[in-house]
N, C-alpha and C positions, 0 to 999 in steps of 0.2 A: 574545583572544576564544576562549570555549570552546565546539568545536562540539556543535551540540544536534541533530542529525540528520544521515544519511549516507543520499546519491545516489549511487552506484557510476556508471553508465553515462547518456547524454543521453536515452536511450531508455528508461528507468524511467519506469511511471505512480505507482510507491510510491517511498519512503525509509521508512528505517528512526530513530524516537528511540533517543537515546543518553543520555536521562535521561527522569524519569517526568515527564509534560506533563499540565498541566491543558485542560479544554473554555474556547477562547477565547485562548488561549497563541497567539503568530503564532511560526513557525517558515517562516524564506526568505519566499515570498510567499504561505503557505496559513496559514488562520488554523482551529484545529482545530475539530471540533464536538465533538470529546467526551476524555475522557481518554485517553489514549494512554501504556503501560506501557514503560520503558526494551527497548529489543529488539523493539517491537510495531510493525507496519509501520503507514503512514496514507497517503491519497491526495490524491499531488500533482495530480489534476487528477477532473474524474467522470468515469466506466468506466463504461457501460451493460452491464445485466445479457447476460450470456454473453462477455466481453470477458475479451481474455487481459491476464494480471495480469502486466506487466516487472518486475524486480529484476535485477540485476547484466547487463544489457541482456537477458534470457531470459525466455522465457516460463516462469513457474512455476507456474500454475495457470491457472482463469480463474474471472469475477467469478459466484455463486450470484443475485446480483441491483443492482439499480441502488448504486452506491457514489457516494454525492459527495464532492468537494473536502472536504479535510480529514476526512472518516473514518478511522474504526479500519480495516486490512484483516488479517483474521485470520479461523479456521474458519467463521465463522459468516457468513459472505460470500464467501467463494472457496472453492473445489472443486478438487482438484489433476486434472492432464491428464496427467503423467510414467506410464509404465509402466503404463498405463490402454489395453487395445488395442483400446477403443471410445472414444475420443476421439483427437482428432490438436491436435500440441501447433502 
C-alpha cells in the first residue's frame, strides 16, 4: 500500500498529502472538501479560528479563521507565530 499522507507526531491537527488529492478523496479517516496539492497540509480535525496549527508535534502557526475537517491548510488560513515578538507560539 502506498502511502497517501504523513502524520509525523499524535499531537498533529494537520498531515501533509503526498500526491495530489481530489475534493471528496478519504485519506485515514478525513474525507477532503476540497483539492489538496502533493505537499499541501489539510486538517485532520476542525481548528477554531485563532488555534495553533501542530505539525511535527509543534506549533507552526495558528489558524486566520475557522478551518474544518478536511480542509486545505496553507497561507490563506493560518498566519505564522515563529519569530513574531507580538505573538507567543
Amino acid at each position: 500500500m502506498v502511502m497517501q499522507f504523513i502524520k509525523v507526531n499524535e499531537k498533529d491537527n494537520v498531515a501533509t498529502a503526498l500526491k495530489n488529492c481530489q475534493a471528496g478523496e478519504v485519506l485515514g479517516d478525513v474525507v477532503l472538501l476540497e483539492a489538496i496539492d502533493n505537499g499541501h497540509k489539510f486538517a485532520l480535525q476542525d481548528i477554531p479560528n485563532g488555534a495553533p496549527i501542530i505539525k511535527y508535534g509543534e506549533v507552526i502557526g495558528k489558524s486566520s479563521s475557522i478551518i474544518k475537517k478536511g480542509s486545505h491548510v496553507h497561507i490563506h488560513n493560518i498566519e505564522g507565530v515563529r519569530g513574531r515578538g507580538d505573538q507567543q507560539c
